[in-house]
N, C-alpha and C positions, 0 to 999 in steps of 0.2 A: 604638887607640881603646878605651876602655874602659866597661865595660857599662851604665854611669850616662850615659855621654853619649851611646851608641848610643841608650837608651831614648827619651833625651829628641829629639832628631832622628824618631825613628817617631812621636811625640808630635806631634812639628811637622807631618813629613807628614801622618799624619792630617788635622791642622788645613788641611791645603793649605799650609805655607809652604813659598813657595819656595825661601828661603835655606837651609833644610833638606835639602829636597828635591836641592839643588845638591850640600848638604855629602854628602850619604848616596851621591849618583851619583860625587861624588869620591873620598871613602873607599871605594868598594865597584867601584869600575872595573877595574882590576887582574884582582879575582876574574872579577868576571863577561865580561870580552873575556874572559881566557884557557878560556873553559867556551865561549863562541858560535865561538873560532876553532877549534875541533876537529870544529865542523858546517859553515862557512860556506867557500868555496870560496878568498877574500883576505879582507883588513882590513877594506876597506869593506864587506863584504859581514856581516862580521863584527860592525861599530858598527852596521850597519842593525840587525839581528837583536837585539844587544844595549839599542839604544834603545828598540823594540818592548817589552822584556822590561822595561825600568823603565821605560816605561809601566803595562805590567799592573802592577808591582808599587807604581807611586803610586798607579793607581785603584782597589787590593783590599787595600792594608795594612791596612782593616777585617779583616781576614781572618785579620790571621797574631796567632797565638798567643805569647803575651809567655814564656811557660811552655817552650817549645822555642826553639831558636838559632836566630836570625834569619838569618845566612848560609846556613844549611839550607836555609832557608823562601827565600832567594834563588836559592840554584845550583838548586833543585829548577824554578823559575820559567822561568832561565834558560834550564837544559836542556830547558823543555817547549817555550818560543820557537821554541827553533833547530831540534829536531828536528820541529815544523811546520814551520819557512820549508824545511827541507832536503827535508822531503817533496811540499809544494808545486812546488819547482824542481824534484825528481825527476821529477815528471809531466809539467813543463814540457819538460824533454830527452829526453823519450819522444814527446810533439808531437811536438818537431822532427827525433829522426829519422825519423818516421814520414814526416815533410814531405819530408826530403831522399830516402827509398827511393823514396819516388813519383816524385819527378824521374828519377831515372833510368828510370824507365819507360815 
């Protein structure tokens, strides 16, 4: 993809379109699963995380700076995602062994 048609796609999105929006989750998919499956425990768990993460990045593309490289501005995103949702569950598996030591006693 090349940098004139990237532009115009965060253009779109901006605008909210969604044909855009489609194109940019399909060009940039690849990148971004392979960043969420290094935090996320399977696949699924992985497109969860990943969906979450373009979300933020359709609701805050006011944000990103045309002047630094967008895939930056994405894996940076990404990565912020997953290592919430991984810390989130971490707590969540601290619960439950806390839940299963009690049973035994």
């Amino acid at each position: 993809m090349g940098e004139e048609e990237l532009h115009q796609l965060i253009r779109g999105c901006m605008k909210q379109d969604r044909k855009c929006q489609k194109m940019l989750y399909k060009a940039f998919y690849g990148f971004s699963m392979a960043i969420c499956l290094r935090y996320a425990g399977d696949r699924d768990e992985a497109a969860e995380v990943m969906n979450r993460g373009f979300f933020k990045v359709f609701t805050k593309i006011e944000s990103y700076d045309a002047t630094r490289p967008f895939k930056a501005w994405l894996g940076r995103i990404m990565t912020n995602v997953s290592i919430d949702y991984y810390r989130a569950n971490l707590k969540m598996a601290y619960a439950e062994d806390l839940d299963q030591s009690r049973a035994c006693f």
